[in-house]
C-alpha atoms as one frame of an Amber mdcrd trajectory, in Angstrom:
protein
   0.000   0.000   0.000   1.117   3.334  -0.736   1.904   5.158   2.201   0.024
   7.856   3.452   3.570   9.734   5.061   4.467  12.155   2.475   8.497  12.973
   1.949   8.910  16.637   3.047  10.734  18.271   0.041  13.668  20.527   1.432
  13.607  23.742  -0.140  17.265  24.632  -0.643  18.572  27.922   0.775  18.798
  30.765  -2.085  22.791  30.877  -1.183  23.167  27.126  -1.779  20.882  26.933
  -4.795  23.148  29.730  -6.190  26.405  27.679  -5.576  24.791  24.485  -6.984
  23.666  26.692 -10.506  27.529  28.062 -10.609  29.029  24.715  -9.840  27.094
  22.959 -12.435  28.292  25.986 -15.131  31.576  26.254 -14.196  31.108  22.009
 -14.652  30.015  22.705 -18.672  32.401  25.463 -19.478  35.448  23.141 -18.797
  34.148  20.069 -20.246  32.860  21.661 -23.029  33.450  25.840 -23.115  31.577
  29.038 -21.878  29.544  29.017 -25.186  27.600  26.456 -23.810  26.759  27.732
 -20.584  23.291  28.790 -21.114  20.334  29.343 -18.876  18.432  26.540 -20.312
  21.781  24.090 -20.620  21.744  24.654 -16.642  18.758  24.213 -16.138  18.805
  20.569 -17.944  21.518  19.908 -16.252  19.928  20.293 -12.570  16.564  19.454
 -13.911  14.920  22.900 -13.634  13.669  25.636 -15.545  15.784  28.338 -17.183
  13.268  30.675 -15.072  14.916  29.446 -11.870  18.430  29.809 -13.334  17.370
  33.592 -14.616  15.926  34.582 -11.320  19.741  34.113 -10.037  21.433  35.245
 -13.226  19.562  37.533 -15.407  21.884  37.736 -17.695  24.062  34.753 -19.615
  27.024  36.638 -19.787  26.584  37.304 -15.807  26.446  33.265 -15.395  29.109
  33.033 -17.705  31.641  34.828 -16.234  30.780  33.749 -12.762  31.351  29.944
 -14.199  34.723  31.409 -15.350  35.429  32.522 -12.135  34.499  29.366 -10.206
  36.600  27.272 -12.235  39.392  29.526 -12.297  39.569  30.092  -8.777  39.352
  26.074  -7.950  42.292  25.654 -10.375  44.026  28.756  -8.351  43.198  27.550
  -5.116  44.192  23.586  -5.697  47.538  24.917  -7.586  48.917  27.701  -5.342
  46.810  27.701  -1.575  46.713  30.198   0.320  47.101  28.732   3.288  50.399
  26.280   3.018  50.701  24.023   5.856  53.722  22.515   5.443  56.749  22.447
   3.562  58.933  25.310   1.735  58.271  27.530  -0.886  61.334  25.719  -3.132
  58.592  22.471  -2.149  55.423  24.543  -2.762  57.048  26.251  -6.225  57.785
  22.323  -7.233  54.128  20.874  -6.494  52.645  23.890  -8.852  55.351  23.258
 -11.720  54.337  19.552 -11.564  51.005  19.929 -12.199  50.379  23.144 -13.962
  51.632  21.507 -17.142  50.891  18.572 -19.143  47.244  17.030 -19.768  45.768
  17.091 -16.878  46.079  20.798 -16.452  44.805  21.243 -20.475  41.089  21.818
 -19.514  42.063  24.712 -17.654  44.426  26.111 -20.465  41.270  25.625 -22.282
  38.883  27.666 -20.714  42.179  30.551 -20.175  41.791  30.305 -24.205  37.705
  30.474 -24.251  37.659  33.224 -22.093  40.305  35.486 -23.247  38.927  35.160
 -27.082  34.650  35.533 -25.711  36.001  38.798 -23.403  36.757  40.799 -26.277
  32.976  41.421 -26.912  31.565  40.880 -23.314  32.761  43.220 -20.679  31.518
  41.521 -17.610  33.642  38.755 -18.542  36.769  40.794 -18.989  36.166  41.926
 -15.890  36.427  38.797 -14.447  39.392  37.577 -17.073  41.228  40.826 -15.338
  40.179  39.882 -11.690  41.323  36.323 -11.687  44.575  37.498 -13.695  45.202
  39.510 -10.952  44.842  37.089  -8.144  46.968  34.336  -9.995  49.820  37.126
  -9.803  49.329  37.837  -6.332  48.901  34.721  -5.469  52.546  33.494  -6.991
  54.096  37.044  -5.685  53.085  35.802  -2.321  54.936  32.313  -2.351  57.997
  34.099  -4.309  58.031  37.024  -1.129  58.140  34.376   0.723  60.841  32.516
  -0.218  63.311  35.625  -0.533  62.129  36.222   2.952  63.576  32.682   3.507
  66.801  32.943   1.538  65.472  30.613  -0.486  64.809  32.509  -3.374  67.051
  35.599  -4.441  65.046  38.280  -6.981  65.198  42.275  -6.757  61.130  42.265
  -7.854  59.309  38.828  -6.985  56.296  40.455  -9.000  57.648  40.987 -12.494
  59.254  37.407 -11.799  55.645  36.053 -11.016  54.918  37.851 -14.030  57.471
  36.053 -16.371  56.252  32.664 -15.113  52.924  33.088 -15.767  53.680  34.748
 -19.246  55.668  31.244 -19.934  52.885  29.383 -18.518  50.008  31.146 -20.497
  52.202  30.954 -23.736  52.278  26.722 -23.706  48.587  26.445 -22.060  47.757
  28.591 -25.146  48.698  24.989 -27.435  46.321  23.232 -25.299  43.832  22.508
 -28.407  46.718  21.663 -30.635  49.069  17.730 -30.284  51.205  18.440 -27.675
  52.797  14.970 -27.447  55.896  15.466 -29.222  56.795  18.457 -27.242  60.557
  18.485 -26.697  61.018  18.153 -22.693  63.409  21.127 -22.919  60.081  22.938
 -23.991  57.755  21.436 -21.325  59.795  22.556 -18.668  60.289  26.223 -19.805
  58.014  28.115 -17.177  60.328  25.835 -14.020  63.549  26.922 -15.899  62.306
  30.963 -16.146  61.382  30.260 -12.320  65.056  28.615 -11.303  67.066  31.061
 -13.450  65.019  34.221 -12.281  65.014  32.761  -8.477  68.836  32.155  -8.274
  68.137  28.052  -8.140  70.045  25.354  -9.617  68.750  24.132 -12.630  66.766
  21.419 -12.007  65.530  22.454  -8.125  61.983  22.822  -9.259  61.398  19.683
 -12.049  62.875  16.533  -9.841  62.264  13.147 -10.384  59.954  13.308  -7.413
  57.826  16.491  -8.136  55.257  14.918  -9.070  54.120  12.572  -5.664  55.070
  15.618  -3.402  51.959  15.205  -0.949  50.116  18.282  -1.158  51.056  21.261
   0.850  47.596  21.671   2.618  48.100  18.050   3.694
């Protein structure tokens, strides 16, 4: 028999029924690019209207950018934390190197890409391309200060170093829809070797056998 209880249906908060219609965005535009993050693509995707999706986002480009954001941020926040509770910068600079290259971190390079090209024609997005520029360099100036603060590292201006890196970084992510597989290792490792040369560190400090299965530093 059926029964007569009937399931209360928990009516989420409009904070975490935001956060679930940005996670699910930021979800698309990686796997597939902001173009398809729609109102009505996120709705299908958490099986509700595009009227619940507008109430939060009245505008595409407004859930487009914040889907930018998200993602970027994650990436930010699982490559460089902010709070590092163990090890050394030289250790910390290592565990980004090792995984801020190579396929697993293409998806990312991707959206950089996506974003960069759609921002030319929708400000809101620029915006946000310029705001999570920003915090990727501040984020990086931070670990560099703090490894000249250590004698670790040795640079008269950590942020036009932070700078360099990043310009290295962005200029192989930007091959990220093209075969990368016969990229010469000298190549692969260019954004470590601008680190190590414009640090004062032996070639070869930040690219170790080991780099990749350092334990992360908010372990």
């Amino acid at each position: 028999m059926p029964s007569s209880v009937r399931r209360k249906r928990i009516r989420k908060t409009p904070a975490a029924r935001r956060a679930e219609i940005v996670d699910a965005a930021a979800a698309v535009a990686l796997a597939e690019g902001l173009e398809c993050v729609t109102l009505r693509r996120i709705g299908e995707e958490l099986g509700v209207r595009p009227g619940l999706i507008s109430h939060y986002f009245p505008s595409a480009d407004d859930l487009v950018a914040e889907a930018f954001g998200s993602a970027s941020s994650a990436e930010l926040d699982s490559l460089l934390p902010a709070e590092r509770a163990q090890g050394t910068p030289t250790l910390h600079l290592g565990w980004f190197f090792a995984r801020a290259t190579g396929a697993p971190y293409d998806n990312i390079s991707r959206l950089w890409i996506n974003a960069r090209h759609l921002s030319r024609h929708r400000l809101v997005l620029r915006d946000r391309v310029a705001e999570q520029e920003a915090a990727w360099r501040e984020r990086l100036t931070g670990l560099i200060l703090r490894g000249v603060d250590r004698n670790e590292f040795r640079t008269a201006d950590p942020y036009v170093t932070a700078i360099q890196i990043l310009v290295v970084l962005d200029g192989l992510g930007a091959h990220a829809n093209t075969d990368t597989g016969n990229r010469p290792a000298q190549v692969s490792r260019m954004a470590a070797t601008t680190a190590e040369r414009e640090l004062g560190l032996p070639h070869g400090t930040l690219t170790r056998s080991d780099a990749p299965h350092i334990a992360s530093p908010t372990g």
